[in-house]
N, C-alpha and C positions, 0 to 999 in steps of 0.2 A: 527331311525338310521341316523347318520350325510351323509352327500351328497357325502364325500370323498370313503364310502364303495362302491357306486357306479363302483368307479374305481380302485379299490382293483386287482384283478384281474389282469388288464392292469398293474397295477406298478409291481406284483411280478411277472409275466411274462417275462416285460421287464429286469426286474433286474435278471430273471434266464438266460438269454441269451445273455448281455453285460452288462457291468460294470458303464456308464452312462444312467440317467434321468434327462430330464427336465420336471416335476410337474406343472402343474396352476390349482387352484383351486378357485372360488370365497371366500371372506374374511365369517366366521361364517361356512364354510364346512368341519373342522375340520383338518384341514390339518397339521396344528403346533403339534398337542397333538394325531392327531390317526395314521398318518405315523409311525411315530417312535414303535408305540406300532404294529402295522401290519408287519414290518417288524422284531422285536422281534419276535412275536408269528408264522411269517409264511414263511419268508424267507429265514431263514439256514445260516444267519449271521453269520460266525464266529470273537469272538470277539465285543467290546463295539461299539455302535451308537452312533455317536458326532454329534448335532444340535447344529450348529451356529446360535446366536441368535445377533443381530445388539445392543442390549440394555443390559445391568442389571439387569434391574428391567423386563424385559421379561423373563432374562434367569430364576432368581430365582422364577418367579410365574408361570412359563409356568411347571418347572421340578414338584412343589409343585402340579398342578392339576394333572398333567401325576401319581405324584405318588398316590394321594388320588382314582384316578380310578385306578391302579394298585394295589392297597390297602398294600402300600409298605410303611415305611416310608422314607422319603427325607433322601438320601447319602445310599442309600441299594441301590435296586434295580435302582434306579431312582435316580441319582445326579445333581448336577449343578456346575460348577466355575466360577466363577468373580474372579476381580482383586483384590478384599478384603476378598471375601468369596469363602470359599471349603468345599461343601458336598459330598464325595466321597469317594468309599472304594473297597477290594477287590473284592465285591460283584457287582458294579455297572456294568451295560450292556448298560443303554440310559443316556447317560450322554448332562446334556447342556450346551454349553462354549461360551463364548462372542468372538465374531471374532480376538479383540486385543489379548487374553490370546491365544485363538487356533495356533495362527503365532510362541507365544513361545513354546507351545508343539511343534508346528513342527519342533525349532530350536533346541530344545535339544530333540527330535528322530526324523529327517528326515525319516524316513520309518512310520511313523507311527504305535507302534509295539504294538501288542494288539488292535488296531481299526480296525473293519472289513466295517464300514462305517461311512459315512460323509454326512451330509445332511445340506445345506445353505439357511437357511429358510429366508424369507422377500427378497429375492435377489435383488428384482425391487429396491432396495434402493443405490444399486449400490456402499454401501462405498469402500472407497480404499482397509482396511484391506480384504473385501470377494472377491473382485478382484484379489488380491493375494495371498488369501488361494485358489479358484479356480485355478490359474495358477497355484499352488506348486503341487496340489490334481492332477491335469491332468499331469503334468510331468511326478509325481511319478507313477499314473497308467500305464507311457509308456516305463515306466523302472524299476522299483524293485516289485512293488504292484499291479498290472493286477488283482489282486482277490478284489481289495478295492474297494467298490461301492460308488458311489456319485447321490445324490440327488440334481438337483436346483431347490428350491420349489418357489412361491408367487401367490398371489390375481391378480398381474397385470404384468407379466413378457411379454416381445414379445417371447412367446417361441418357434415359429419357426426360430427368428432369431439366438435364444442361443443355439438352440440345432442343427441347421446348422454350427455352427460353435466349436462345441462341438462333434460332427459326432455322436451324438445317439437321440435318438427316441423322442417324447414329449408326453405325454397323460394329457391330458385336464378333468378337472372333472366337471361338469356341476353342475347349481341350489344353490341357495342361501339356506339357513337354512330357512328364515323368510325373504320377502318383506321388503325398506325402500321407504316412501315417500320421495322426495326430495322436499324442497319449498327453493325458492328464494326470499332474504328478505334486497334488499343492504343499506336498510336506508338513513341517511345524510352522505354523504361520507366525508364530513367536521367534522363527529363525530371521537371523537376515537372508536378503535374498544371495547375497554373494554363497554362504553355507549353503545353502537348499539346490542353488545352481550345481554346485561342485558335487552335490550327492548325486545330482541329477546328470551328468555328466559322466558318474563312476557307472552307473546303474548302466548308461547306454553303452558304453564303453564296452561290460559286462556282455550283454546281447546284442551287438552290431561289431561283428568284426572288421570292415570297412567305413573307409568313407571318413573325410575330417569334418569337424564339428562349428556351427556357429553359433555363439552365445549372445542374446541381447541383453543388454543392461543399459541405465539410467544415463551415466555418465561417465567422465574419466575416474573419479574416484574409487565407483563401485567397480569398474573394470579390473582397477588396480589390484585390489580385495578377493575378486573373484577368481583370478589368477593366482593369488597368494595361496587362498585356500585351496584351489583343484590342485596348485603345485604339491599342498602338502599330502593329500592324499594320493597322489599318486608319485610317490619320492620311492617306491620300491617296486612300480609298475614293470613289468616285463617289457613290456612295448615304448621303446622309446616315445615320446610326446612332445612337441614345440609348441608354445604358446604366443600367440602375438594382440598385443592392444590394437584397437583401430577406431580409430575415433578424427574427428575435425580438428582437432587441436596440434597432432603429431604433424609432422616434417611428411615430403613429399616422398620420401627414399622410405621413411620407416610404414609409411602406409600400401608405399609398393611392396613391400617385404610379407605383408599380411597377407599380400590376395597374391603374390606371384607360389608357384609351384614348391613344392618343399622335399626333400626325399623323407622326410619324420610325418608320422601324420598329426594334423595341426588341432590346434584348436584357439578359433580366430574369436574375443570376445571384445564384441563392436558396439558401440551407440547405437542409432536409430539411421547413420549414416551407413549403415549397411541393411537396410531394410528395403530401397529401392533402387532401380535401373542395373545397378551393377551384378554379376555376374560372377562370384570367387569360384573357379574350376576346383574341381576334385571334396565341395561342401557338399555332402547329402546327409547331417542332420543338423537339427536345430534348435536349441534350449532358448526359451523365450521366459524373462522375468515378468513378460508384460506390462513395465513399465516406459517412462521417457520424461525427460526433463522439459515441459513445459511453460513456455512463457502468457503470462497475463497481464493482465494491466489492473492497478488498485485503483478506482478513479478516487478512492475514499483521503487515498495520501499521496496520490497524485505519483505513482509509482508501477515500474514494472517489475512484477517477482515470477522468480520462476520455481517451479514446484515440482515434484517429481508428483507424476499420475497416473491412472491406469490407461493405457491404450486404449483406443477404439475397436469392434469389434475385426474393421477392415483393416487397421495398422496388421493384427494378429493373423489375417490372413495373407497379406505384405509378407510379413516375418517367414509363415511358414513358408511361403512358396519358392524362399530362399534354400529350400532343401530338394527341392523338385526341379531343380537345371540344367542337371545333366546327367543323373540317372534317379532310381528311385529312392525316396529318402522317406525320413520321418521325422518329427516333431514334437520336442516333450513342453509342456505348458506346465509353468509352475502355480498354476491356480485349478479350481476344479469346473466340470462341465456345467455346472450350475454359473458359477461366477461369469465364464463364457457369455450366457445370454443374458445378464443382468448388466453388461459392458454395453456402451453408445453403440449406434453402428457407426456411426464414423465422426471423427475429429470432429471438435468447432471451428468453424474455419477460423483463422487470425483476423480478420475483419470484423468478428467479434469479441475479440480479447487482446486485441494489444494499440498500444500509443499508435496512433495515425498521424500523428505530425507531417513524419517523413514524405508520406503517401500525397499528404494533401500537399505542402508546399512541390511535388512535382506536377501534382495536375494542376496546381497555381501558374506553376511553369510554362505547361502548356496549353495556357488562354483555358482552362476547364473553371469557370465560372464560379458555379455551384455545385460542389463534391456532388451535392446530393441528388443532382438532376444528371452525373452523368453514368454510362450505361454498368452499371454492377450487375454481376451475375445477383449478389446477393447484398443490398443494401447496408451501410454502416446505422448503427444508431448513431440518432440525430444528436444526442450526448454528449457519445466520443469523437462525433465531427465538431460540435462546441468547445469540449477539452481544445483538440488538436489548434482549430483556431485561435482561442484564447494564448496560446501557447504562441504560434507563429505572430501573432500582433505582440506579445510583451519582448521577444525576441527580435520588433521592428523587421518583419519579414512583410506583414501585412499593414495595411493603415486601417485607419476606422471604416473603410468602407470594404474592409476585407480583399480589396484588391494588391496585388504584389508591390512591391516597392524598390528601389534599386537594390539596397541591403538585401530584399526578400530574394530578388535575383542574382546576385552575386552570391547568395547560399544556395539555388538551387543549383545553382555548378560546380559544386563540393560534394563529394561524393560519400556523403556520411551523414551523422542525425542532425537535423537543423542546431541542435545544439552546440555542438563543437565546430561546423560550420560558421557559427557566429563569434567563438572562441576563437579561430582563426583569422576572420575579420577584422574581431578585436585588438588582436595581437601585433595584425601588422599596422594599424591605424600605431599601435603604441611602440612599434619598433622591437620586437620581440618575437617574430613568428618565427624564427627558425626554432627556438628554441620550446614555442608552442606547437607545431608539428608534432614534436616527438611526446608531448603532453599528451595532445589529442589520441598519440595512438596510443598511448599507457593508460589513457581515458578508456578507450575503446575495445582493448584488444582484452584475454585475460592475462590475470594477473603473473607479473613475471617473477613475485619473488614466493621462497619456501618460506615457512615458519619453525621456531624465531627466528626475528631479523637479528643478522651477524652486528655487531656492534660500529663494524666499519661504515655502514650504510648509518648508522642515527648519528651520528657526528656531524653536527653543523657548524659552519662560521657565527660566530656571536651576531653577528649583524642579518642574519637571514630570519626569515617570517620560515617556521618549524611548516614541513607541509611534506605530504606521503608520496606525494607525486618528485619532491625533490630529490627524496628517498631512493625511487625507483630509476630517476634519472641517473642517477649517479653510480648506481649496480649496472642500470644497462649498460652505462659506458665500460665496465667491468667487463660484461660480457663481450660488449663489439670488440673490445681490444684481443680479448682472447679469442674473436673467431668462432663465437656461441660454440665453442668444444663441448660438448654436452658434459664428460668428466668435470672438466673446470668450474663447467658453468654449476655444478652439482654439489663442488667444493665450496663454491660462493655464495650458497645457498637460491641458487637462479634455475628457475625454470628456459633449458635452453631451446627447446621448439619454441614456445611464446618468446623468447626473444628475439628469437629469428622474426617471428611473426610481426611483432610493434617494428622492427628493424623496416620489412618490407613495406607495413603501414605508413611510416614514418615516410618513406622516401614515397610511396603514392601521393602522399598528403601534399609532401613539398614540389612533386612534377605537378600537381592539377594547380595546388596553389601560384604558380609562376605562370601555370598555361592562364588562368585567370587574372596576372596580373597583381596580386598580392605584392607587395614588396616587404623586406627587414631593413633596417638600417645595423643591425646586430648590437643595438644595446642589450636587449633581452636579460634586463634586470629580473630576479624572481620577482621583488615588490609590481613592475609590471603585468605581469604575466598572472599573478594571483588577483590582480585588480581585475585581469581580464575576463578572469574566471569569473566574476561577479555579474557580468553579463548576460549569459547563458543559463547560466545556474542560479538565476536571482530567486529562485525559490526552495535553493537549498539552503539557507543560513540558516545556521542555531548557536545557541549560545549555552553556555555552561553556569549553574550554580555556582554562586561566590564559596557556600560550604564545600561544595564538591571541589575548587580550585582549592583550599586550604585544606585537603586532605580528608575530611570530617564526612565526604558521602560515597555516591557512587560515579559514574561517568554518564548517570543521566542531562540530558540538555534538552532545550524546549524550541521548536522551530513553528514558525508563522502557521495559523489553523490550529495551534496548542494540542499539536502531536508529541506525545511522550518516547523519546525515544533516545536513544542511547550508544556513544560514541567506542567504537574499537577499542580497545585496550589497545592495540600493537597499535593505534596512532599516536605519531610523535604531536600531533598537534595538541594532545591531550590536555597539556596544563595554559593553553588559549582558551579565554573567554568566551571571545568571539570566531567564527569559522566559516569557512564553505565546503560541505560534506558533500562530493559528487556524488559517488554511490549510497544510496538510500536503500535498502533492501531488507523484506522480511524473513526474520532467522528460524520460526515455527512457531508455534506456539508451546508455553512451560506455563509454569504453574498460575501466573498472573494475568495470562492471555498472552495473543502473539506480541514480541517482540518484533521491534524494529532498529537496524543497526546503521550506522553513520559508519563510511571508512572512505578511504580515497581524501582526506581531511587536509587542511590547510587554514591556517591561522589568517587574523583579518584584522583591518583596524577597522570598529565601529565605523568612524569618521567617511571611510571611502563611501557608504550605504550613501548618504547625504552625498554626496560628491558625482555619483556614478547613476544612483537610482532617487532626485530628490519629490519625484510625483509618487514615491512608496514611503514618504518619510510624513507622519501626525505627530504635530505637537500639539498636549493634551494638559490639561490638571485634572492629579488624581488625590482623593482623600481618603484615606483609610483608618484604619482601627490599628493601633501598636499593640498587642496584646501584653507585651511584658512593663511598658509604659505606660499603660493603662491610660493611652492619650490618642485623640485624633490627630493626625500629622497630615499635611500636603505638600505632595511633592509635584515638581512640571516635569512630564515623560515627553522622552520622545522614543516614540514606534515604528517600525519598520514592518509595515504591513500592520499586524498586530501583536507584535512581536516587541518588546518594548526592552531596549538594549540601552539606555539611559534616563538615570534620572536624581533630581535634587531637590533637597526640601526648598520652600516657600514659605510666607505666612501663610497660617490657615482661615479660612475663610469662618469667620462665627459661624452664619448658615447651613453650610456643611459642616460642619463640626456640632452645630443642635441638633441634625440631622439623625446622622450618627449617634450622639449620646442617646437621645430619645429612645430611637432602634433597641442599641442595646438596654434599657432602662425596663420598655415594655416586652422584651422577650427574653427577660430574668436574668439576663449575665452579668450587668449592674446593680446593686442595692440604695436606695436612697436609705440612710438611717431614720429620718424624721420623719417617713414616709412610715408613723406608726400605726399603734391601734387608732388616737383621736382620728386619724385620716378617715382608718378602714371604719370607726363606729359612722362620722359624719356620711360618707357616702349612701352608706345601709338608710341610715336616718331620712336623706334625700330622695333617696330611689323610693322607701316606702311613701313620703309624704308624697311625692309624684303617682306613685301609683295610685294613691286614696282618693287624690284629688285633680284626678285629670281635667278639670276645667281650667285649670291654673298654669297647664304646660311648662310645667318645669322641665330645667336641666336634668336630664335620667344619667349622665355622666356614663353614658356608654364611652365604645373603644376611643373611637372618636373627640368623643368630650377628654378623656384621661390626656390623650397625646397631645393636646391645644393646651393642658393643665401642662404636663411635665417640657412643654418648650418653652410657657413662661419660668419656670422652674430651672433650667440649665442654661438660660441666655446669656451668649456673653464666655462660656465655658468651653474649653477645648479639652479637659483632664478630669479626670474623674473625681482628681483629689477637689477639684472646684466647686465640687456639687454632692459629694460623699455627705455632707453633715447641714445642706442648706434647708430652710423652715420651707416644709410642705401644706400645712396645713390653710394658712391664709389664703394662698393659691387655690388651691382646693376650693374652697368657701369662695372665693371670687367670682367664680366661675358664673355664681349666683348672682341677682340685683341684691342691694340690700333690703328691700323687700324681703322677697322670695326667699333670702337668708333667714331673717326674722320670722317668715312664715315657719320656716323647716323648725326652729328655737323653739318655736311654741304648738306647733301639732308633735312634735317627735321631741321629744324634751330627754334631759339625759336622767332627770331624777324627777321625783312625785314627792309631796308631802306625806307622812303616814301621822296619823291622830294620835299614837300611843308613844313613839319613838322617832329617832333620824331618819331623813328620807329615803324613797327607796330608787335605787340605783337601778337603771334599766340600759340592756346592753340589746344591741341591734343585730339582727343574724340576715343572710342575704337568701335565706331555704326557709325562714322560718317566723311568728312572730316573735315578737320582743321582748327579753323576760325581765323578772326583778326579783331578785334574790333578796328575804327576808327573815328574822326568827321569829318565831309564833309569837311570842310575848310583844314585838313590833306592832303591829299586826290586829292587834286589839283596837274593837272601836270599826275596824274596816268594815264594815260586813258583807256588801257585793265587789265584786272582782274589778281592779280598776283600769283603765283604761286610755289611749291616747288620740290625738285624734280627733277630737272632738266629740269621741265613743267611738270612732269608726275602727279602729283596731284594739281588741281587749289583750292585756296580756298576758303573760303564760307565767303564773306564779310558781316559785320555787320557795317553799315551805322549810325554815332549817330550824333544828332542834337547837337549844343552849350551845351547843359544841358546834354549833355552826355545818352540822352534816344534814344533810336533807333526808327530809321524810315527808313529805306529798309536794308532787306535782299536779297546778292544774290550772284552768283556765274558768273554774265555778265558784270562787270563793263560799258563798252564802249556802251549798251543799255542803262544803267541808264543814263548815263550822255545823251544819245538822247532822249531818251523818257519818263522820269519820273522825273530829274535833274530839268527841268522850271518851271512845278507845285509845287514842293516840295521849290522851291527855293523860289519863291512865297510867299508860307505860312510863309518861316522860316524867311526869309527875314522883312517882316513885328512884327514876333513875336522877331525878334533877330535884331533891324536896327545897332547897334555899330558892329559888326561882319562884316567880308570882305565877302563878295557874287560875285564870278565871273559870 
């Protein structure tokens, strides 16, 4: 008997005498598959059992085992729905639904009618969707449905903290099914994880003669790889070995192939999609990368990137428990015991890290006022509830008072991101939706095409607007014709599970859209259809460098918030100007910091911005500096956002243009020529006479005073060459009364009379006094040191021999001539005898 009967008892106990439970049971204790059937058989349910399942491919294998022990078949007694598939009928009682699908039952019957309970299995997973069917499920018990029971079940939940905050009871079910070894195996951390796997994998192989093998990894890529390389090391193995991918992406048949029975022993290397609820018989071990491809939200570029991360401490125990199901197993970890406890203990939940739009326009839906007031396990930041808002008002879901709007409601019964929801909208207002349908899901789904793209798919009609999405359109129809044959599709360069997938999306889109009322007229021009995209995505436009379209750069472009970011190479929209880049997503970071890629791309005309979004459109004059014309130029922009996709010269405004020259003038980029010495000796000359004589308050031609000089100086000029060689000095001298000018002439003089000879020439230093360079023979007759100023400044004699070379410095004439005059006289005397010597 599985470990969960243990606690049989305790759950229908609890559930006979309030309406919540929170459940933990270790992983292989049967918890997913025998709850459900216990409360069938024993608890007086009235009405259908709904188990929320976090996955797909859990919900449809978990309901197919529930029914095979039920001995029912699947859609009788025992149903499942996904968002592709529905097994279900008047007859069903435990039905299993994917947390996304479960939000729209509740929007189209808030009461939940006919369900007498709810159970949210794997909870410790935290996604957004079951944070939100928890808060709708707890309202509704506290007002229409008091008899609806709810389960929060998982392997690793804190379930005293959820069930303190949920006000009912928790019972804990103790004991594993079957023991797992844990071994710690980190390799060369320099390796990829795919190699270290496959070592990891030989090694067990090695020492466990039994038993097939589960491998976690990241993604489908790494999947791919990990298989590649175990294949190769085991290409001469004695023991035959089958290898299967498993992953969300693959077909319904190739993932049954994974977990069904095999006579080779297997080795099944899965996502994180096989981490919980399900069950693969004949697994008892388990190679863990401790990785998983997680999603987050950039608020910074207004973006969700997903990142490969380390697991939480409780994913890791998820993983392993997957080797303990059915008999004893064990667990190799490719990192070390150390790194173990230096890992979260458990995931952050998605209501911390990703776009809420979705979330919030459904409890828009359902009369929930204020996100923030209703009942969260664990509240959003009031941030990313602002983001999401912001988002649903420019998408006209919300009006200015944040309340829903008809638009707002006509996308809440769209079963997809507010985004392409509104794309839809759009589409059929413009008579194009059939053809937008199959957009939305090449939007949404992944991507269906290999790289490189075959040459058949970039061939467009002259007349078409270049776009990836038409691209894609046109291979898909490739595919649908062949029947997604995975060969063909594989010749075509096509991903054929994801086409199957967009196929299935496609026609979801177009049943809700018609059950909605949506209509086509079937113009479904692309030019519509790309206009329509401009709705939704009004914040992804960028635009390309004029260098970069003539070949001369790179595929950088610049989008609104002056993000630097950078367009696909494999997009055909490449040599468009103008675009709308649906997918925005960060590629890692390289040598210049992280990169950010534009793809999904589609060519635009300017024009429609204006046309489509005219309350994002500023028209501005701007004035700048040419640098190679060495001229100020004004042009009138018009901006999109701030994002400025057109513009033309103008005259320029003198103003701005003295502006500017000035600017440049006083922060050296410019030279005035006649901005000489006479400038720079007058200034010295001013500033000293000001300083000597501060009762007089003069002009000190500080910064200030300069820039009020060189605007009268360049008025009237827009070019450099206008004011390269214009007279500086009068300006300068202006600045003065004529007074105050005449003042400065006569305290700070440029020359002195000398008694013996020509006068003597005094130059002005701005660190120092004044000097005046003379030859001794000058000189004669001076005898004390002369001075300007009125005396107030003496200045600093510079003494020169015959030859005009100096030989004393001073500022004491009447000493020289005592005490230094007869040596010197002496020497020069001899060196110079035709010269007068007194």
């Amino acid at each position: 008997m599985l470990p969960i009967y243990g606690a049989k008892a305790q759950i229908l106990d609890h559930l006979t005498r309030t309406n919540r439970l929170v459940l933990t049971a270790p992983t292989g204790s049967g918890k997913t598959t025998q709850v459900p059937q216990i409360l069938l058989r024993d608890a007086q349910i009235v009405g259908q059992i709904v188990v929320l399942q976090p996955r797909r491919l859990a919900t449809r294998l978990v309901a197919h085992r529930v029914a095979a022990e039920l001995e029912s078949p699947v859609g009788k007694l025992v149903g499942y729905q996904t968002r592709h598939d529905s097994r279900v009928c008047d007859e069903t009682r435990i039905r299993f639904v994917t947390e996304g699908l479960f939000l729209r039952l509740f929007q189209s019957d808030p009461t939940l009618t006919g369900i007498g309970a709810v159970l949210l299995d794997e909870f410790h997973e935290r996604s957004l969707t079951a944070d939100t069917a928890l808060g709708l499920i707890r309202r509704l018990q506290e007002t229409d449905r008091p008899d609806l029971r709810l389960l929060v079940m998982s392997a690793t939940l804190d379930a005293r903290a959820i069930a303190a905050s949920l006000e009912c009871p928790a019972v804990e079910a103790h004991g594993r099914a079957y023991p797992v070894d844990i071994h710690y195996q980190p390799g060369n951390p320099q390796a990829p994880p795919w190699d270290r796997a496959a070592d990891a994998l030989r090694d067990l192989l090695s020492r466990e003669p039994e038993g097939d093998v589960l491998i976690f990894m990241p993604g489908a890529y790494e999947i791919r790889r990990t298989i590649e390389a175990a294949q190769g090391r085991f290409r001469n193995h004695p023991e035959p070995l089958a290898f299967f991918p498993l992953h969300g992406s693959l077909s319904a048949a190739q993932q049954d192939r994974a977990v069904a029975p095999c006579p080779q022993r297997k080795v099944i290397v899965a996502t994180n999609v096989a981490e919980t609820s399900i069950t693969i018989d004949g697994v008892r071990h388990v190679v863990d990368s401790g990785l998983a491809r997680v999603h987050r939200h950039d608020p910074r570029r207004g973006i969700d990137v997903l990142l490969i991360e380390a697991v939480s401490r409780a994913s890791t125990e998820q993983r392993a428990g997957r080797a303990g199901r059915t008999a004893p197993g064990s667990c190799v970890r490719l990192w070390s015991s150390a790194e173990q406890q230096a890992r979260p203990e458990r995931n952050l939940p998605e209501i911390r890290r990703l776009d809420l739009a979705d979330a919030l326009l459904q409890l828009k839906s359902l009369d929930v006022a204020d996100p923030l007031d209703f009942p969260w396990l664990e509240p959003p930041d009031p941030s990313a509830v602002e983001r999401a808002t912001v988002l649903l008002t420019d998408l006209g879901a919300l009006d200015s008072s944040e309340k829903l709007t008809d638009t707002g409601r006509r996308m809440a019964r769209l079963p997809m991101h507010p985004r392409l929801s509104r794309l839809l909208i759009a589409a059929a207002e413009s008579g194009c939706l059939e053809r937008a349908t199959l957009w939305a899901a090449l939007i949404g789904e992944r991507d269906i095409l290999t790289f490189p793209l075959q040459s058949r798919y970039t061939r467009l009609p002259d007349d078409a607007y270049p776009s990836d999405l038409t691209i894609r359109e046109r291979a898909f129809q490739r595919a649908k014709k062949n029947r997604f044959d995975p060969s063909t599709c594989a010749g075509l360069g096509l991903h054929a599970a994801a086409c199957r997938e967009v196929d299935r999306t496609c026609r979801l889109y177009r049943d809700t859209c018609s059950r909605a009322g949506l209509k086509s007229n079937r113009q479904n021009r692309t030019e519509d259809l790309i206009r329509s995209l401009l709705i939704p995505f009004y914040d992804h436009i960028a635009l390309r460098r004029d260098a970069d379209l003539r070949g001369e750069g790179t595929l950088h472009c610049a989008m609104a918030g002056q993000r630097r970011v950078e367009l696909d190479p494999k997009s055909v929209a490449r040599q468009s100007r103008a675009l709308v880049a649906l997918d925005v997503r960060e590629l890692g970071a390289g040598r210049t910091g992280v990169r950010t890629a534009l793809s999904l791309a589609s060519a635009i005309e300017a024009s429609w911005l204006e046309e489509i979004h005219p309350e994002r459109i500023e028209m501005s004059t701007a004035v700048e500096w040419n640098e190679e014309a060495s001229a100020v130029e004004q042009f009138e922009t018009w901006a999109y956002d701030d994002l400025v996709y057109h513009r033309q010269p103008c005259k320029t405004d003198p103003a701005a243009a003295e502006q500017i020259l000035v600017d440049k003038i006083a922060g050296g980029d410019l030279r005035l020529e006649k901005w000489d010495q006479s400038v720079e000796q007058w200034l010295h000359r001013a500033r000293l006479v000001a300083a000597l004589f501060p009762e007089r308050s003069l002009t000190t031609y500080d910064d200030d005073d300069i820039r009020l000089v060189l605007h009268e100086i360049v008025a009237g000029a827009t070019r450099y060459s206008h004011i390269r060689t214009r007279p500086c000095l009068a300006h300068v001298q202006q600045a003065l009364s004529w007074n105050d000018q005449q003042f400065v002439e006569q305290m700070a003089p440029t020359h002195l009379p000398l008694p013996a000879g020509p006068r003597l020439k005094i130059e002005y230093y701005p660190d120092g006094p004044p000097r005046g360079r003379a030859r001794i023979q000058d000189l004669y007759g001076l005898r004390k040191t002369p001075s300007v100023a009125k005396g107030r400044q003496p200045l600093l004699l510079e003494i020169l021999a015959p030859s005009f070379r100096p030989v004393q410095v001073t500022d004491d004439l009447a000493n020289f001539w005592k005490n230094t005059y007869p040596e010197v006289k002496k020497e020069l005397k001899r060196r110079y005898p035709k010269h007068e010597w007194r």
